[in-house]
Biopython code that builds the backbone (N, CA, C, O; Angstrom):
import numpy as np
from Bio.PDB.StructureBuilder import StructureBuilder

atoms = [
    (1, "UNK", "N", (50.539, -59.131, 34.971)),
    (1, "UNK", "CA", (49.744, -58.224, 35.781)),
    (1, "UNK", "C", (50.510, -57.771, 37.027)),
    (1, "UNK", "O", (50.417, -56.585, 37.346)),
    (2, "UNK", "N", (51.320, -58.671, 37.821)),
    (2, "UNK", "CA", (52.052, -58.167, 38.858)),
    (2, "UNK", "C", (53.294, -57.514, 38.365)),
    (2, "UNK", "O", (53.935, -56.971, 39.264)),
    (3, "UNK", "N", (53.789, -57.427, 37.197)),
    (3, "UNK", "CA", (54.453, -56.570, 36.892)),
    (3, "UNK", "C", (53.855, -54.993, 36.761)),
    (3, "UNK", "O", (54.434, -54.007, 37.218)),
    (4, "UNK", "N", (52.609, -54.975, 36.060)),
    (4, "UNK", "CA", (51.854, -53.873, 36.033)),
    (4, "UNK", "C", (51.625, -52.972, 37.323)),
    (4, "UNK", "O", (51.611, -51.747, 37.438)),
    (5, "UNK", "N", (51.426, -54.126, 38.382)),
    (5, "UNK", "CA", (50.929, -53.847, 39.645)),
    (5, "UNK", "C", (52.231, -53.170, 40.157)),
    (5, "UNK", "O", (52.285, -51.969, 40.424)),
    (6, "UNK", "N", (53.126, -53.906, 40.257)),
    (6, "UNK", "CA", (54.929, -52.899, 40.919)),
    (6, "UNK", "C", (55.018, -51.934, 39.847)),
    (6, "UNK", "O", (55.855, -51.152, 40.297)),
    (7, "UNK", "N", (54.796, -51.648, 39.099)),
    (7, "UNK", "CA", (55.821, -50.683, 38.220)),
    (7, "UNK", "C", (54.657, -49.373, 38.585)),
    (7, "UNK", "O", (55.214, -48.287, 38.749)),
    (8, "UNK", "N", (53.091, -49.358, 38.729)),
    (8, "UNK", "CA", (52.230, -49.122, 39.400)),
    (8, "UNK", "C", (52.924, -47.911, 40.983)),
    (8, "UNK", "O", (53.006, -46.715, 41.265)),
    (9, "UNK", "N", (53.257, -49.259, 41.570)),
    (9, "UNK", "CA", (53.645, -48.785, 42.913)),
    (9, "UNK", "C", (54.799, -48.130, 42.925)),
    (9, "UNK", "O", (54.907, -47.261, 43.791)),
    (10, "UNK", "N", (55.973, -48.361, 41.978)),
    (10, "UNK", "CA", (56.742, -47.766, 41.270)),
    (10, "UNK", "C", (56.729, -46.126, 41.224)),
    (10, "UNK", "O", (57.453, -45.317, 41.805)),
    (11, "UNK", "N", (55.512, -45.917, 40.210)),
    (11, "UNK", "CA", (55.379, -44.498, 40.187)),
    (11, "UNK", "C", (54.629, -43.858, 41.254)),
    (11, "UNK", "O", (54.565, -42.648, 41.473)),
    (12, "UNK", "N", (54.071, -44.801, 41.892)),
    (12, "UNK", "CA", (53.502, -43.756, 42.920)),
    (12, "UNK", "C", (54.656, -43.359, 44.273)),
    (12, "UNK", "O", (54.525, -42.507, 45.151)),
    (13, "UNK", "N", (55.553, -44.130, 44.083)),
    (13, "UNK", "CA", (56.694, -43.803, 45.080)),
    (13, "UNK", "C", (57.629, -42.818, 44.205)),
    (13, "UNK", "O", (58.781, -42.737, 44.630)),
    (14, "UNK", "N", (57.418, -42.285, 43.401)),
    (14, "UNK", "CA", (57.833, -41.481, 42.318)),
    (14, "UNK", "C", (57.418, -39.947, 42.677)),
    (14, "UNK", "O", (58.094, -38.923, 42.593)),
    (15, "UNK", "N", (56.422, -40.089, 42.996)),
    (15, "UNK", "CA", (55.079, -39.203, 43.241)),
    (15, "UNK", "C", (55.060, -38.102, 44.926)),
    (15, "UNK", "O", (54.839, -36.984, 45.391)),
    (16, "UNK", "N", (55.484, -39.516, 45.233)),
    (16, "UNK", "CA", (55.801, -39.345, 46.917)),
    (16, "UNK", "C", (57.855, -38.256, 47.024)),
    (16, "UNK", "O", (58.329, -37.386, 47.755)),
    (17, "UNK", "N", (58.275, -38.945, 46.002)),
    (17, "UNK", "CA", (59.327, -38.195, 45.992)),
    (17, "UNK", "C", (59.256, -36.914, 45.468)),
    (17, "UNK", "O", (59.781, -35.880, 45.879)),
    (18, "UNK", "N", (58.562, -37.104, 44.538)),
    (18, "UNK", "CA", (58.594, -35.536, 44.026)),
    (18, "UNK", "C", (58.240, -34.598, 44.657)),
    (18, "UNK", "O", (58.941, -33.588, 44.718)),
    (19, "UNK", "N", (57.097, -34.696, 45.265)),
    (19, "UNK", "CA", (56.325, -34.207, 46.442)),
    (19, "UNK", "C", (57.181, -33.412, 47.652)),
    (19, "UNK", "O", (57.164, -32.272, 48.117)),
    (20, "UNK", "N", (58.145, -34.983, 47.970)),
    (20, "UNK", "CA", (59.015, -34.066, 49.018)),
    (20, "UNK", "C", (60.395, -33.121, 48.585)),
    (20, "UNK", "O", (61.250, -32.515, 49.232)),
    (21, "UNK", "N", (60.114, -33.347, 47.096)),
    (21, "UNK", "CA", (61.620, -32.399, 46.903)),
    (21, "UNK", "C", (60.760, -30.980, 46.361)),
    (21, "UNK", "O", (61.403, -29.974, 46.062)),
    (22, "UNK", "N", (59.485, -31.000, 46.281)),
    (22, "UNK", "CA", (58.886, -29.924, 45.831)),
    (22, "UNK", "C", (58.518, -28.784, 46.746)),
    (22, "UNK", "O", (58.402, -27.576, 46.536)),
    (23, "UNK", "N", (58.361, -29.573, 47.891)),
    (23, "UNK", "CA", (58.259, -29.169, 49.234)),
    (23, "UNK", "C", (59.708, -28.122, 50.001)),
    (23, "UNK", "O", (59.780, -27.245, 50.862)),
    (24, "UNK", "N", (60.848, -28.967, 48.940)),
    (24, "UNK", "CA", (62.183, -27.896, 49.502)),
    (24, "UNK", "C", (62.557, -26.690, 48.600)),
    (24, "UNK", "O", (63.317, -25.740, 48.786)),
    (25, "UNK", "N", (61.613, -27.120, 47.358)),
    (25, "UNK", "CA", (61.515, -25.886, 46.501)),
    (25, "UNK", "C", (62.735, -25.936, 45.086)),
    (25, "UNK", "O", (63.180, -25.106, 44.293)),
    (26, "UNK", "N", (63.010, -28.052, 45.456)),
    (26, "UNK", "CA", (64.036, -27.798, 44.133)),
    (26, "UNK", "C", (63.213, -28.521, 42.621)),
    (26, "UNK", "O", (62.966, -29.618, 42.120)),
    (27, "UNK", "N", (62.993, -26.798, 42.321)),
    (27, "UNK", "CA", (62.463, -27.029, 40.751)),
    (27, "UNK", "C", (62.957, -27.798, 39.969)),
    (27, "UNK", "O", (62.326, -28.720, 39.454)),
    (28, "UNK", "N", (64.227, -27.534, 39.739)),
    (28, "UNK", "CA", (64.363, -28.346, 38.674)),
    (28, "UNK", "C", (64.602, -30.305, 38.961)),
    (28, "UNK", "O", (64.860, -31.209, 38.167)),
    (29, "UNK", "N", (64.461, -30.297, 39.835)),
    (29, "UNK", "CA", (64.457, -32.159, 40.327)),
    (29, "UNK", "C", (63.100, -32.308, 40.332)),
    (29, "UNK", "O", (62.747, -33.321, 39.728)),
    (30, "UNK", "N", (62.336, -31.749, 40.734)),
    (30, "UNK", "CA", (60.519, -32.067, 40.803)),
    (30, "UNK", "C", (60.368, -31.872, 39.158)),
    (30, "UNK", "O", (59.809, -32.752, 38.503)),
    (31, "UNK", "N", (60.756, -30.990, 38.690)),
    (31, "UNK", "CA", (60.313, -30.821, 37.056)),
    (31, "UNK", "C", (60.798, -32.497, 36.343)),
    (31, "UNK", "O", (60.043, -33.300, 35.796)),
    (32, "UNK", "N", (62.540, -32.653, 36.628)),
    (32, "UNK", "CA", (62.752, -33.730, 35.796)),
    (32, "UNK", "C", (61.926, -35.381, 36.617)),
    (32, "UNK", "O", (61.870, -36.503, 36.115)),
    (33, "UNK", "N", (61.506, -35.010, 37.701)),
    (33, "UNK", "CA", (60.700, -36.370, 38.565)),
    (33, "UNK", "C", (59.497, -36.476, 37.697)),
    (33, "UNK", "O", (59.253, -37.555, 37.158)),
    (34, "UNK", "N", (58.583, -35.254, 37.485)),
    (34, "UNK", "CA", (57.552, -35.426, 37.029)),
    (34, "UNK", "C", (57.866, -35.627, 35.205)),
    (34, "UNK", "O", (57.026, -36.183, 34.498)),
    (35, "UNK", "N", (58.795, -35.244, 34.803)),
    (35, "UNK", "CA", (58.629, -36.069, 33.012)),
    (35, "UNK", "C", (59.292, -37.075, 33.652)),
    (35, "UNK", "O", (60.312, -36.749, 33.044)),
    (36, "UNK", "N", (59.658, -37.991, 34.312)),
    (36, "UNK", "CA", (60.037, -39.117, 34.377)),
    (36, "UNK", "C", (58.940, -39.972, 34.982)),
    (36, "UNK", "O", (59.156, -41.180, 35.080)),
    (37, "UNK", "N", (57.549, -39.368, 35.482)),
    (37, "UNK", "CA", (56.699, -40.018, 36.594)),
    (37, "UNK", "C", (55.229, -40.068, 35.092)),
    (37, "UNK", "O", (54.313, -40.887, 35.168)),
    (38, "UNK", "N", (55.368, -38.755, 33.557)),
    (38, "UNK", "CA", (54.453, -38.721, 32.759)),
    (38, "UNK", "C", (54.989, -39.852, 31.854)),
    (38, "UNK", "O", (54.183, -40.622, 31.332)),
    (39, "UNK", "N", (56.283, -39.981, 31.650)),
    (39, "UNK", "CA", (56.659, -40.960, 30.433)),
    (39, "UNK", "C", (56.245, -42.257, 31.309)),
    (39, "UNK", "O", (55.763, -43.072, 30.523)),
    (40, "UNK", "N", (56.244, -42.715, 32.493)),
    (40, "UNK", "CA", (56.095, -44.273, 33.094)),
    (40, "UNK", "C", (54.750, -44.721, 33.197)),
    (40, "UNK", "O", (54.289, -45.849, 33.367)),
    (41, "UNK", "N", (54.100, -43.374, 33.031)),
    (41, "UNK", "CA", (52.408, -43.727, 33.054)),
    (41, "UNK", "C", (52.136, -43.772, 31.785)),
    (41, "UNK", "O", (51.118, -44.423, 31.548)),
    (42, "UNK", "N", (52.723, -43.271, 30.761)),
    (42, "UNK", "CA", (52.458, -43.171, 29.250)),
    (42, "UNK", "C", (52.557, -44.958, 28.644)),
    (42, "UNK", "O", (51.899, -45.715, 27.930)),
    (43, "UNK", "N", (53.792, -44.979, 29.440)),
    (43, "UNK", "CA", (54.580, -46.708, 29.257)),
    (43, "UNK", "C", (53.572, -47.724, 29.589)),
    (43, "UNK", "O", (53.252, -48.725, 28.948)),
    (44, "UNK", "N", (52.988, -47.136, 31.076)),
    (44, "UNK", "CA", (52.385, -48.237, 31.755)),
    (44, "UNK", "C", (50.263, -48.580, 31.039)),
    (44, "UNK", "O", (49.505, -49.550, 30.999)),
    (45, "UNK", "N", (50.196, -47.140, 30.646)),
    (45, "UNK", "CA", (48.954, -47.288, 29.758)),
    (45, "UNK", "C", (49.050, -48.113, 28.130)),
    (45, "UNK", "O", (48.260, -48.726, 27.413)),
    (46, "UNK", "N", (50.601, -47.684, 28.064)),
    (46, "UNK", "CA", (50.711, -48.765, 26.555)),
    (46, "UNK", "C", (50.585, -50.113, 26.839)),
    (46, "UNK", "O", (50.040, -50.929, 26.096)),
    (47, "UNK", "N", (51.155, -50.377, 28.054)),
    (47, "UNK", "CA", (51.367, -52.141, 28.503)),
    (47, "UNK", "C", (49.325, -52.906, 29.020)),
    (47, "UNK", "O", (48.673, -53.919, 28.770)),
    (48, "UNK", "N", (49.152, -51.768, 29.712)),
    (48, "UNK", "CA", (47.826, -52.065, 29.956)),
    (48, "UNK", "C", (46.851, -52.018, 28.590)),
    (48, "UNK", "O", (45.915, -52.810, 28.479)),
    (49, "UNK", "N", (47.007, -51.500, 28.056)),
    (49, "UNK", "CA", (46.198, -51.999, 26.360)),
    (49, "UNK", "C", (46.825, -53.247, 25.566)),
    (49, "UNK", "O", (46.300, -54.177, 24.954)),
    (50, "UNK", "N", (48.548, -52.789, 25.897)),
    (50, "UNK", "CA", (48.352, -54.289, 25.238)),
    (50, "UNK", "C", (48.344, -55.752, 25.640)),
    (50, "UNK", "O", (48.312, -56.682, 24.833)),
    (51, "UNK", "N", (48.363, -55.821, 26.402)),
    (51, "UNK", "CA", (47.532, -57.090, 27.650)),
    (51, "UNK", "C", (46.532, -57.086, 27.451)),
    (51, "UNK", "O", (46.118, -58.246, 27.458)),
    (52, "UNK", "N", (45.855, -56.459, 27.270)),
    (52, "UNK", "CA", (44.057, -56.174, 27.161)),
    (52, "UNK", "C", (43.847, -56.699, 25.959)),
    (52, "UNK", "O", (43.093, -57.670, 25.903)),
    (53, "UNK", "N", (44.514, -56.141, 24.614)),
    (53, "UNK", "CA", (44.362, -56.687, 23.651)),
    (53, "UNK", "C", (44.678, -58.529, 23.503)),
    (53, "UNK", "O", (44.062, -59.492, 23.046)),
    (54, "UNK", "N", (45.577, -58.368, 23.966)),
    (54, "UNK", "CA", (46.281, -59.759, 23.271)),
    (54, "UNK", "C", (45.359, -60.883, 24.551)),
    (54, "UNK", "O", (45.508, -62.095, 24.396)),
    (55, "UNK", "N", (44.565, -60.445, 25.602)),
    (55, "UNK", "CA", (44.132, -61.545, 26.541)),
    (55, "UNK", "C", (43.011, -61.506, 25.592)),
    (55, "UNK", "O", (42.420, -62.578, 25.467)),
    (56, "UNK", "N", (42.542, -60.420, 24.825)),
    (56, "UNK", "CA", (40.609, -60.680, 24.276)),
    (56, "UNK", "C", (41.252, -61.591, 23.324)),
    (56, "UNK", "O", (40.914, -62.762, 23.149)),
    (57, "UNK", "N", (42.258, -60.939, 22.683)),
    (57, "UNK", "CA", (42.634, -61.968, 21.204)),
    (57, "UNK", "C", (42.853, -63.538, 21.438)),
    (57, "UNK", "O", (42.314, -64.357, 20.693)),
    (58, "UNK", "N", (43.655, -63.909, 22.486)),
    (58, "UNK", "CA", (44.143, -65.250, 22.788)),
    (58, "UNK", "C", (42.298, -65.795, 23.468)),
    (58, "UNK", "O", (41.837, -66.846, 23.024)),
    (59, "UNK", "N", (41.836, -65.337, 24.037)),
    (59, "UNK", "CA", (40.628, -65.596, 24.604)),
    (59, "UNK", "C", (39.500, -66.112, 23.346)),
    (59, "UNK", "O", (38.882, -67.170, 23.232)),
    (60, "UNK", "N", (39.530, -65.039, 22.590)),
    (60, "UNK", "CA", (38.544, -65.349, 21.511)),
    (60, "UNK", "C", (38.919, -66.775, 20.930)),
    (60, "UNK", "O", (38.261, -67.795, 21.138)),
    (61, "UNK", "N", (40.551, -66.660, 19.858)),
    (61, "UNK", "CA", (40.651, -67.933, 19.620)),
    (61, "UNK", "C", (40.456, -68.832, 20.341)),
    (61, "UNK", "O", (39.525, -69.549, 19.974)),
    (62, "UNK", "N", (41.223, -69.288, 21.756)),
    (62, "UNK", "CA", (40.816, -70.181, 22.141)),
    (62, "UNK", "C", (39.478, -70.752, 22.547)),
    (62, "UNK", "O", (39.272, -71.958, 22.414)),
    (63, "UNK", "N", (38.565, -69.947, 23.033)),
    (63, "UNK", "CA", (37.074, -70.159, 22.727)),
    (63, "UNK", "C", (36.971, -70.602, 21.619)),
    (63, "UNK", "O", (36.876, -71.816, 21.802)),
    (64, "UNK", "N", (36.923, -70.395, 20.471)),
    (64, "UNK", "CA", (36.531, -70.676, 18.798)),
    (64, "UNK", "C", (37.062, -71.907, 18.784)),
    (64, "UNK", "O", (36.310, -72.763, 18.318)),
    (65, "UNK", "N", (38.376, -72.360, 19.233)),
    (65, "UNK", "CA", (38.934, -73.331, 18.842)),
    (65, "UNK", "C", (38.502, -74.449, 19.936)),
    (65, "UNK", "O", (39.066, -75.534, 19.793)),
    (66, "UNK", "N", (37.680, -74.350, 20.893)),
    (66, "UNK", "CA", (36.980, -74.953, 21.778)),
    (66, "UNK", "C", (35.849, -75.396, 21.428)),
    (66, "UNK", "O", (35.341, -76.514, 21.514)),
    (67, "UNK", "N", (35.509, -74.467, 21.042)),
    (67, "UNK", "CA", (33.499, -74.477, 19.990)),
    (67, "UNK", "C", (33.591, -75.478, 18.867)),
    (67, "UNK", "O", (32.964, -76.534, 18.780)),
    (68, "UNK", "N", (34.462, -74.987, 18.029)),
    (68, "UNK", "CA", (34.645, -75.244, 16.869)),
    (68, "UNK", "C", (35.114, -77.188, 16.467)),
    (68, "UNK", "O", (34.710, -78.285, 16.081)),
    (69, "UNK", "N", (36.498, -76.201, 17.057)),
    (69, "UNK", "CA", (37.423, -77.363, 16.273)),
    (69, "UNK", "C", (37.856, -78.972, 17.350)),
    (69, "UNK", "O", (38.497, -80.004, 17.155)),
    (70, "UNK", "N", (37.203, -78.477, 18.288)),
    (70, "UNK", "CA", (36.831, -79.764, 19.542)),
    (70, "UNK", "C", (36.150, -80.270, 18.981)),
    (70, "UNK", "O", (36.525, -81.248, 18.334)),
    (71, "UNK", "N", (35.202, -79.972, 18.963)),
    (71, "UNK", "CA", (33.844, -80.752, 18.782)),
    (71, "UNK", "C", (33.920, -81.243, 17.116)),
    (71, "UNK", "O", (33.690, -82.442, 16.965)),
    (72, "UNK", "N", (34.167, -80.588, 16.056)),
    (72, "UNK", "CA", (34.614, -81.044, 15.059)),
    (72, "UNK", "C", (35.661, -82.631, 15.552)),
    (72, "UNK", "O", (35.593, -83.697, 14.941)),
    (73, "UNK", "N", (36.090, -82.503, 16.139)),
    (73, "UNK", "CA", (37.152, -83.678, 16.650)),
    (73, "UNK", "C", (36.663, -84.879, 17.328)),
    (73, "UNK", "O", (37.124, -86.003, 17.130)),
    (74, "UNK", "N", (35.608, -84.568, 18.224)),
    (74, "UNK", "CA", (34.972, -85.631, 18.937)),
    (74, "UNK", "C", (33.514, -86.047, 17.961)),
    (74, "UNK", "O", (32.590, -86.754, 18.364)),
    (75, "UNK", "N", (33.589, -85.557, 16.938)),
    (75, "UNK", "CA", (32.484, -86.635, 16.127)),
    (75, "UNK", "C", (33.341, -86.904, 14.950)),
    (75, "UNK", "O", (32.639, -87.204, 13.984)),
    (76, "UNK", "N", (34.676, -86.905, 14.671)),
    (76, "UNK", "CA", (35.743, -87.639, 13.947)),
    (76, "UNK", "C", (35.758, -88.736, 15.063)),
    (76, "UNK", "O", (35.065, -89.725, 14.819)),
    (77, "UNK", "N", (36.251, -88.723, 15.923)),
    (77, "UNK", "CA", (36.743, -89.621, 17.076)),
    (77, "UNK", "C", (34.982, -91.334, 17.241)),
    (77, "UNK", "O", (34.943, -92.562, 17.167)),
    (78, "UNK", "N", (33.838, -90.027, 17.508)),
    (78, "UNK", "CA", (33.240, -91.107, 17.107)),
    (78, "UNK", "C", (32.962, -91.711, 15.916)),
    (78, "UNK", "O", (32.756, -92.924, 15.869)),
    (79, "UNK", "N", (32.935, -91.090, 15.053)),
    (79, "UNK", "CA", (33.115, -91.912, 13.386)),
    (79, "UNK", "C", (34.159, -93.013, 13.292)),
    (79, "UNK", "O", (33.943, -94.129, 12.820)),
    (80, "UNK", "N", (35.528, -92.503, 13.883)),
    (80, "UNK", "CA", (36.738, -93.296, 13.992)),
    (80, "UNK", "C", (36.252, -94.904, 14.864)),
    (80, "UNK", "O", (36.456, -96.055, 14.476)),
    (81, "UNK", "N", (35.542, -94.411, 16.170)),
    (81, "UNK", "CA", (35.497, -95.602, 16.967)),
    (81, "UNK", "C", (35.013, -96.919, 16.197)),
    (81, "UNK", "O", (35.485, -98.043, 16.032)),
    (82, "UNK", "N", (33.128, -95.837, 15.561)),
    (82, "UNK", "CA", (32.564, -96.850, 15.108)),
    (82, "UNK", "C", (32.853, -97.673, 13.951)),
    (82, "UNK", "O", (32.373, -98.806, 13.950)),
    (83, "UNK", "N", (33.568, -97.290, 12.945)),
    (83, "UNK", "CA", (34.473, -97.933, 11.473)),
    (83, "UNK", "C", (35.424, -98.931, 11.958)),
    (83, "UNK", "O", (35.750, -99.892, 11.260)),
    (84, "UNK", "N", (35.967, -98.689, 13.365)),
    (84, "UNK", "CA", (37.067, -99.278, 13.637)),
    (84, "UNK", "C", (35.893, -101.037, 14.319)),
    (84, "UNK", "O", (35.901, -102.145, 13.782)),
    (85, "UNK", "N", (35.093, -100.617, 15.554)),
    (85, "UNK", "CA", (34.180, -101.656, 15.704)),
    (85, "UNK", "C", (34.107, -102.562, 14.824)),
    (85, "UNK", "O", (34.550, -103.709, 14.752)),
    (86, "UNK", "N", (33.242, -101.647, 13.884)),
    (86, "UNK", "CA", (33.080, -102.371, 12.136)),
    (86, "UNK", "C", (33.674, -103.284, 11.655)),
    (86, "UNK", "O", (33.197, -104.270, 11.093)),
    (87, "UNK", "N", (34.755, -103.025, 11.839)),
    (87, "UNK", "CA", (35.838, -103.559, 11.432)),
    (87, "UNK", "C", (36.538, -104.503, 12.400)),
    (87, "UNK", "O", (37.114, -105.380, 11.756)),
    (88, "UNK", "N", (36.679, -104.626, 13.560)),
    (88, "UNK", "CA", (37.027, -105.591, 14.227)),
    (88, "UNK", "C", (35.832, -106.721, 14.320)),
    (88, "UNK", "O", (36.183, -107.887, 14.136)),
    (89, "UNK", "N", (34.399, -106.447, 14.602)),
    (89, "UNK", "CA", (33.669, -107.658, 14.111)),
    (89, "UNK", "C", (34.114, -108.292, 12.747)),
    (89, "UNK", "O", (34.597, -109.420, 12.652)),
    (90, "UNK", "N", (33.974, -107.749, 12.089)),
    (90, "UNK", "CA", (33.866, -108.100, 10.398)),
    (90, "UNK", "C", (35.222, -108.959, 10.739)),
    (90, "UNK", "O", (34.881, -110.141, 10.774)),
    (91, "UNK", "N", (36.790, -108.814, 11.035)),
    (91, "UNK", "CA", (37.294, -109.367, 11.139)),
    (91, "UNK", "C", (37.230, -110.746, 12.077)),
    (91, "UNK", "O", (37.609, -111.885, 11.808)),
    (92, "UNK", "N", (36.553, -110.165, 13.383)),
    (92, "UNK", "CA", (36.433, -111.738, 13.963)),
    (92, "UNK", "C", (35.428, -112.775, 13.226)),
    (92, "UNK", "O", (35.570, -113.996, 13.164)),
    (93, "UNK", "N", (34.334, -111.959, 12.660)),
    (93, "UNK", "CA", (33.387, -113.335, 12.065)),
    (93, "UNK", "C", (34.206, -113.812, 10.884)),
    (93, "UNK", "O", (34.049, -114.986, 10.549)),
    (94, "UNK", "N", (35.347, -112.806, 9.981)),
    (94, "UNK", "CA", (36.173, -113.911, 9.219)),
    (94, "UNK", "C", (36.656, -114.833, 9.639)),
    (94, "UNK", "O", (36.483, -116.003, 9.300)),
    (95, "UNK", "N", (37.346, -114.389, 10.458)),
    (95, "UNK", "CA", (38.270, -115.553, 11.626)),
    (95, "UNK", "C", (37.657, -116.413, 11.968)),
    (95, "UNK", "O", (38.269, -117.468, 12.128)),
    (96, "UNK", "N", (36.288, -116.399, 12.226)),
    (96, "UNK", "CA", (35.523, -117.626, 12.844)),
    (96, "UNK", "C", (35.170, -118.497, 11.868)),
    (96, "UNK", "O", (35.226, -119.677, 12.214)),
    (97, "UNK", "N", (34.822, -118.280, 10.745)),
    (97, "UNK", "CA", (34.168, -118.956, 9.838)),
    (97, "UNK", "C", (34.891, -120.302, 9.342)),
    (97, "UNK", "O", (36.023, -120.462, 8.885)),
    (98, "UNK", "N", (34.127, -120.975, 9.522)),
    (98, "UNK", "CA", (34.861, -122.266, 8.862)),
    (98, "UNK", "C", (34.969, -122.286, 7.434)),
    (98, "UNK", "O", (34.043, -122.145, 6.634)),
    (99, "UNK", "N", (36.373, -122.503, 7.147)),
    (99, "UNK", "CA", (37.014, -122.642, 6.048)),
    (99, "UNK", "C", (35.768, -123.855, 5.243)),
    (99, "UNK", "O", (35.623, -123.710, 4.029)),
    (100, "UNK", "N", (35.335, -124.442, 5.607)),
    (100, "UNK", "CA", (34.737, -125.918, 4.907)),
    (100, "UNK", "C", (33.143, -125.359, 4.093)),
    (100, "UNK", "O", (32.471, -125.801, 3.161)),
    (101, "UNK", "N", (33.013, -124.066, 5.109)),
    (101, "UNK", "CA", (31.399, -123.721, 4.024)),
    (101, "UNK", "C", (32.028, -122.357, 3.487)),
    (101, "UNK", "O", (32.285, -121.312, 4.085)),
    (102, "UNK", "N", (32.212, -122.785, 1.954)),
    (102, "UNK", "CA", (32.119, -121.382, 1.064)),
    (102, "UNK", "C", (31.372, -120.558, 0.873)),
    (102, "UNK", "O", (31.534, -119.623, 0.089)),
    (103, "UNK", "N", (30.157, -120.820, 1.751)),
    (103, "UNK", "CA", (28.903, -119.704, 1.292)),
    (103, "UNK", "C", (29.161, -118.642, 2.156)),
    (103, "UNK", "O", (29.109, -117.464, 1.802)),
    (104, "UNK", "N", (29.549, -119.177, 3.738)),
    (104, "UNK", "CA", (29.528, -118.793, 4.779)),
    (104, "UNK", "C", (31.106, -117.370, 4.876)),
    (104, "UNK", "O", (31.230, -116.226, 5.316)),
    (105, "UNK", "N", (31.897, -118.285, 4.243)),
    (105, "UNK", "CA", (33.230, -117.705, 3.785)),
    (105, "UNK", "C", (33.230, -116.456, 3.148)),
    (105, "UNK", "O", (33.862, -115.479, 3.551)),
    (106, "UNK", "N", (32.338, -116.502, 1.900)),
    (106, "UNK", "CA", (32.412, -115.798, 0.919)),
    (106, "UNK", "C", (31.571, -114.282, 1.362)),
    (106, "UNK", "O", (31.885, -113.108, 1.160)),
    (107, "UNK", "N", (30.137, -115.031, 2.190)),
    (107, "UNK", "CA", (29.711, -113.239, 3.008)),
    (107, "UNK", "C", (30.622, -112.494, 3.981)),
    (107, "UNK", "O", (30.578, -111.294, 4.248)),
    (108, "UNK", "N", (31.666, -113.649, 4.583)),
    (108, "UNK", "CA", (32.593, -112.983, 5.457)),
    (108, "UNK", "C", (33.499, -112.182, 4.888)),
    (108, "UNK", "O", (34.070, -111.246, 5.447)),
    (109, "UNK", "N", (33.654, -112.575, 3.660)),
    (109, "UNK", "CA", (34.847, -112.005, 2.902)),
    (109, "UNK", "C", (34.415, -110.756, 2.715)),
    (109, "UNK", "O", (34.868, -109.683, 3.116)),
    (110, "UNK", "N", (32.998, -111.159, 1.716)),
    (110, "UNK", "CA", (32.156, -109.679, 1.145)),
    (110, "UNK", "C", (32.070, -108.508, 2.364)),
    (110, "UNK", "O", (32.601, -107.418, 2.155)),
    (111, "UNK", "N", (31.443, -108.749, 3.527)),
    (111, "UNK", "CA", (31.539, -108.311, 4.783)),
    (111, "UNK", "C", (32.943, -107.494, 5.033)),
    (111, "UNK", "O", (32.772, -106.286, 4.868)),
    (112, "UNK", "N", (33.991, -107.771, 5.311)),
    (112, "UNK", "CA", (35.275, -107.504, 5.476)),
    (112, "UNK", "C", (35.545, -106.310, 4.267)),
    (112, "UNK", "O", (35.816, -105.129, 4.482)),
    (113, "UNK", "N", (35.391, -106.971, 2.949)),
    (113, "UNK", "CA", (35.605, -105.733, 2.182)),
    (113, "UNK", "C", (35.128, -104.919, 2.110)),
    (113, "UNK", "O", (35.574, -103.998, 1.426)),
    (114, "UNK", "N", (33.307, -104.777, 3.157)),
    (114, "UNK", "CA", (32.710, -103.824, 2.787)),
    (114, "UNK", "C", (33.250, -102.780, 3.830)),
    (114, "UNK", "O", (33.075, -101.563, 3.893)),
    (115, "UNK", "N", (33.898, -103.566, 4.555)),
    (115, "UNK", "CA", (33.926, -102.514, 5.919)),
    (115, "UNK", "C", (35.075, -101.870, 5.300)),
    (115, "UNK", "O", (35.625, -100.921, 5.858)),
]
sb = StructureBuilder()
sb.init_structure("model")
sb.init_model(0)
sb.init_chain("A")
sb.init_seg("    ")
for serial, (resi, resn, name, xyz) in enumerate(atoms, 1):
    if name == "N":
        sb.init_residue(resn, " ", resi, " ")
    sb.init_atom(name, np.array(xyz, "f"), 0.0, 1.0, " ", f" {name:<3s}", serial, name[0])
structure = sb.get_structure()
């Protein structure tokens, strides 16, 4: 944009020149000032659309991908937490279980595999 903005100020000091050489009556320098002052505004309206374009475009996706694919992510993330929980109990009550009762063993086991 501050490029837009100088190249801007650019032609209007363009403008200011032409002005004063038009003023001494030399045609043909005011003629070639002004196609040089229509092609920079021609330039500078192409640059201003396409900034315009490409900020809605980058804007949109990133919105969408904010909406979307975040939040898609943070209920992976909680699915992830809670399986993982799951799973670290299930592992400590294996760990705890005394080897000496097989009954006790065997739901820990079942437990563990279910997770």
């Amino acid at each position: 944009r501050n490029y837009i903005g100088n190249q801007a100020s650019f032609i209007a000091g363009l403008w200011e020149l032409s002005a004063y050489f038009s003023a001494d009556q030399e045609t043909t320098t005011t003629t070639f000032l002004n196609k040089l002052i229509q092609t920079l505004q021609e330039i500078l309206k192409c640059q201003n659309f396409i900034i315009d374009q490409t900020n809605r475009t980058i804007n949109k996706t990133i919105s969408k991908f904010l909406k979307e694919d975040v939040k898609k992510m943070r209920e992976t993330k909680g699915y992830f937490n809670k399986i993982s929980n799951d799973l670290d109990s299930a592992l400590n009550k294996n760990a705890g279980v005394s080897k000496s009762r097989p009954t006790e063993t065997e739901d820990s086991s079942n437990l563990l595999t279910a997770t």
